[in-house]
LUMMI-99028 format. One record per residue (C-alpha): residue in one letter; x, y, z; residue number from 1. Coordinates in nm, 3 decimals. Layout:
BEGIN
{rec 'a', {X, Y, Z}, NUM}
...
This chain:
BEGIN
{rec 'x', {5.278, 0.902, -2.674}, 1}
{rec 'x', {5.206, 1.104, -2.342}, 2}
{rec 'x', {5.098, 0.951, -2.024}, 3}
{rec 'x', {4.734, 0.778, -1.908}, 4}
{rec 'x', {4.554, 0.907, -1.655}, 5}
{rec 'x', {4.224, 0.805, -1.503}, 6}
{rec 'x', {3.974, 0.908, -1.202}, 7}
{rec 'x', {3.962, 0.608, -0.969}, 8}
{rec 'x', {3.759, 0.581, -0.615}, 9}
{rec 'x', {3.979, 0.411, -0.342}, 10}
{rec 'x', {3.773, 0.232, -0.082}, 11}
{rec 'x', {3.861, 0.068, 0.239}, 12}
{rec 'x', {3.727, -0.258, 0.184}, 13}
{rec 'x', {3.719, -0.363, 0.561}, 14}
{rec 'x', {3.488, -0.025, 0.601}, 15}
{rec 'x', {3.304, -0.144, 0.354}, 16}
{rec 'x', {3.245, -0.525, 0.483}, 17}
{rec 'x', {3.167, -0.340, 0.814}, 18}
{rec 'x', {2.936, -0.138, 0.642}, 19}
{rec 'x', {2.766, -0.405, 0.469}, 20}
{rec 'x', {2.711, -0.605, 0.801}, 21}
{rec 'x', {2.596, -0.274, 0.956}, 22}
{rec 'x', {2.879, -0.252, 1.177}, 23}
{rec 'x', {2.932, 0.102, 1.113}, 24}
{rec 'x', {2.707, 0.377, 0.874}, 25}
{rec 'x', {2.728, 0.370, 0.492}, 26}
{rec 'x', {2.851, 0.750, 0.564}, 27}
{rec 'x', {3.176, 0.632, 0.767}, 28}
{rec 'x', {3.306, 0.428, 0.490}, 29}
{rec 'x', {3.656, 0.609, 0.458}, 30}
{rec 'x', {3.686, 0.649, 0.053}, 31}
{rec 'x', {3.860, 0.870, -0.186}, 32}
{rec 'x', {3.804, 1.056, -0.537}, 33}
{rec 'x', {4.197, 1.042, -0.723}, 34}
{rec 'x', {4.329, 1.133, -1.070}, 35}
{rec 'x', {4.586, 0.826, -1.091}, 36}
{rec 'x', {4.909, 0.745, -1.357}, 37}
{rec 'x', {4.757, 0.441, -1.576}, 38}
{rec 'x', {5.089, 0.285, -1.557}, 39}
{rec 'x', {5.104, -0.049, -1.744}, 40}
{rec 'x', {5.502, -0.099, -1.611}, 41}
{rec 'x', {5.381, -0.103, -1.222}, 42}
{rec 'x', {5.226, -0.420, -1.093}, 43}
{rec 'x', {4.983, -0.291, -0.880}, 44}
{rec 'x', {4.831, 0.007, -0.695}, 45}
{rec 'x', {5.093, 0.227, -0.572}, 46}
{rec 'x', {5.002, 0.545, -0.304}, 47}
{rec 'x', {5.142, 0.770, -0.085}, 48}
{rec 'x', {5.160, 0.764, 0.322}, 49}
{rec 'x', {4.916, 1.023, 0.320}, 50}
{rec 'x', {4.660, 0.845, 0.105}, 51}
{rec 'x', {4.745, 0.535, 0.322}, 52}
{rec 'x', {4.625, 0.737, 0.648}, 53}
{rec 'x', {4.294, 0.922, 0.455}, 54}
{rec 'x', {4.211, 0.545, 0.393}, 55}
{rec 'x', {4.291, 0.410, 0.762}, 56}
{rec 'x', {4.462, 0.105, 0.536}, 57}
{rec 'x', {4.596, -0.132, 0.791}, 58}
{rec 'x', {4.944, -0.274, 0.720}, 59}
{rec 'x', {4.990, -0.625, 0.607}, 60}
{rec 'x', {5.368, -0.665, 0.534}, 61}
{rec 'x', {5.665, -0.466, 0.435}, 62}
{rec 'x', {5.854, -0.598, 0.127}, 63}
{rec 'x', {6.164, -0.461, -0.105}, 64}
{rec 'x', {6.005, -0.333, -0.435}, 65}
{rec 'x', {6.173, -0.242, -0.719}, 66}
{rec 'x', {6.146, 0.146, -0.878}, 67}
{rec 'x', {6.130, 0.250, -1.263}, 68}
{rec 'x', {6.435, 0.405, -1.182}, 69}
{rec 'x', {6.600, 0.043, -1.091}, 70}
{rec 'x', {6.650, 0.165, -0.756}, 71}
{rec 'x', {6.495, -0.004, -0.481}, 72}
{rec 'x', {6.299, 0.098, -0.139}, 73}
{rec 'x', {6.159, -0.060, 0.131}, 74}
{rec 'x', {5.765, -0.006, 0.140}, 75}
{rec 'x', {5.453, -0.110, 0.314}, 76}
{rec 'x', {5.171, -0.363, 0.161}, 77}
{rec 'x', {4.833, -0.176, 0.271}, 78}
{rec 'x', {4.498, -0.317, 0.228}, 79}
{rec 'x', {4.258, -0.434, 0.096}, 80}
{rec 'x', {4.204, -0.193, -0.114}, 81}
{rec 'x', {3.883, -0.170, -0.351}, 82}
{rec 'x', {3.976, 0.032, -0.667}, 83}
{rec 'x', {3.617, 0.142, -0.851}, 84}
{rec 'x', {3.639, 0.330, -1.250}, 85}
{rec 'x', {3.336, 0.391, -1.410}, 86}
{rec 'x', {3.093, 0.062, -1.389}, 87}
{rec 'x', {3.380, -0.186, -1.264}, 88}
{rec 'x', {3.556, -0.279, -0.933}, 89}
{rec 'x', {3.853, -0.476, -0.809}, 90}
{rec 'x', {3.980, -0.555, -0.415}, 91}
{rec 'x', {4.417, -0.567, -0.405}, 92}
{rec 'x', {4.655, -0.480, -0.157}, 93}
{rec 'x', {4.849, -0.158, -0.255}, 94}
{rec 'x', {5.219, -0.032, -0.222}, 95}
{rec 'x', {5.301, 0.251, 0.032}, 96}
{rec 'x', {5.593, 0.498, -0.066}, 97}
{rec 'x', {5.632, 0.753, 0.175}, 98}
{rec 'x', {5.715, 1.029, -0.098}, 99}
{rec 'x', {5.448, 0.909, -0.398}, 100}
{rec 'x', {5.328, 1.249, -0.548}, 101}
{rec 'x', {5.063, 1.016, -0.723}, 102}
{rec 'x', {4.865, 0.685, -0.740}, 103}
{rec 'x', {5.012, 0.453, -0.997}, 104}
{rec 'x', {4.754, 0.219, -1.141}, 105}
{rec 'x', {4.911, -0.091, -1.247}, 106}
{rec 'x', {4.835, -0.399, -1.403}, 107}
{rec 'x', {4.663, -0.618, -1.144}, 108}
{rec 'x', {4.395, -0.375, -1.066}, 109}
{rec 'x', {4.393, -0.295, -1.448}, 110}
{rec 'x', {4.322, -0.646, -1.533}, 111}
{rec 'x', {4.061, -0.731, -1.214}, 112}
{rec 'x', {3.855, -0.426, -1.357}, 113}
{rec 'x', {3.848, -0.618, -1.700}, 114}
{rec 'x', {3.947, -0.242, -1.857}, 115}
{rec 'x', {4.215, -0.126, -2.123}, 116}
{rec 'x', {4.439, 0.141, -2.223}, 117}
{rec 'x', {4.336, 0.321, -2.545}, 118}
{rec 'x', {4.670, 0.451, -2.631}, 119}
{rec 'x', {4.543, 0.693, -2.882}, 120}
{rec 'x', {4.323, 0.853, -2.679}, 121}
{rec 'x', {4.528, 0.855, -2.369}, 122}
{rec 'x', {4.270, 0.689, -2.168}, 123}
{rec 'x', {4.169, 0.409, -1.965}, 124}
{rec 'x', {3.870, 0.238, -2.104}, 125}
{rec 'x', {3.595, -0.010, -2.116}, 126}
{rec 'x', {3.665, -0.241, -2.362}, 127}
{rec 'x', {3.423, -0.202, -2.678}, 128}
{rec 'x', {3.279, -0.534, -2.680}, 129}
{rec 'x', {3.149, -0.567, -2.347}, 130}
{rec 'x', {3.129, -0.223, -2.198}, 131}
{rec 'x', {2.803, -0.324, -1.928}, 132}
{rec 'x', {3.006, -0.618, -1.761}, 133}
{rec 'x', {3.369, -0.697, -1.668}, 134}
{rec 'x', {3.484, -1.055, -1.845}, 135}
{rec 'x', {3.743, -1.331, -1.699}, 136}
{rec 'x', {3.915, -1.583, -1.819}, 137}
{rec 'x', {3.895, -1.832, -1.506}, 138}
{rec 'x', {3.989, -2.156, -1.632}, 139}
């Protein structure tokens, strides 16, 4: 089995409520077009520093986080962050390491999209039976 990748927009949510009140232009909506890792081991949306800046993501906390690697490294919690594939969208706060040479796309924004891995095809995917809308389970 090889790896998943997928082509995500990032959008500065707080741009976008700003937009959407008409604080600022539709146009100045900092956002970005990004082939990310599918990776169903990370728990949420991981990017680099220089993503971070591109976005103007404002820092809400610093934590310890753990690596695949079982190493760990201090790293800043950006956000919020809204994460758009194909027809669906999801707001989260992302992970900031400094050295990231690509966006990890883990489970949180994986599951607020409502979308799947297809394993065979190496893809991330709207699910067969209800490809127009996202479902939740919110009971």
């Amino acid at each position: 089995m090889g790896f998943t990748y997928a082509d995500i927009t990032l959008v500065n949510a707080i741009d976008m409520g700003n937009a959407d009140q008409g604080l600022i232009p539709q146009e100045s909506v900092r956002m970005i077009d990004i082939r990310a890792l599918v990776d169903s081991g990370a728990m949420s949306l991981v990017i680099g520093k220089k993503i971070k800046e591109q976005l103007g993501l404002r820092v809400l906390r610093t934590t310890d986080g753990e690596l695949a690697d079982g190493s760990s490294a201090n790293c800043e919690v950006v956000g919020p962050v809204e994460v758009r594939f194909k027809n669906r969208a999801t707001t989260c706060d992302a992970f900031v390491l400094a050295n990231a040479n690509e966006v990890l796309l883990g489970v949180i924004p994986i599951e607020g999209m409502d979308v799947i891995i297809d394993p065979i095809k190496e893809e991330l995917a709207l699910p067969p039976d209800r490809p127009n809308m996202a479902r939740y389970y919110i009971k």
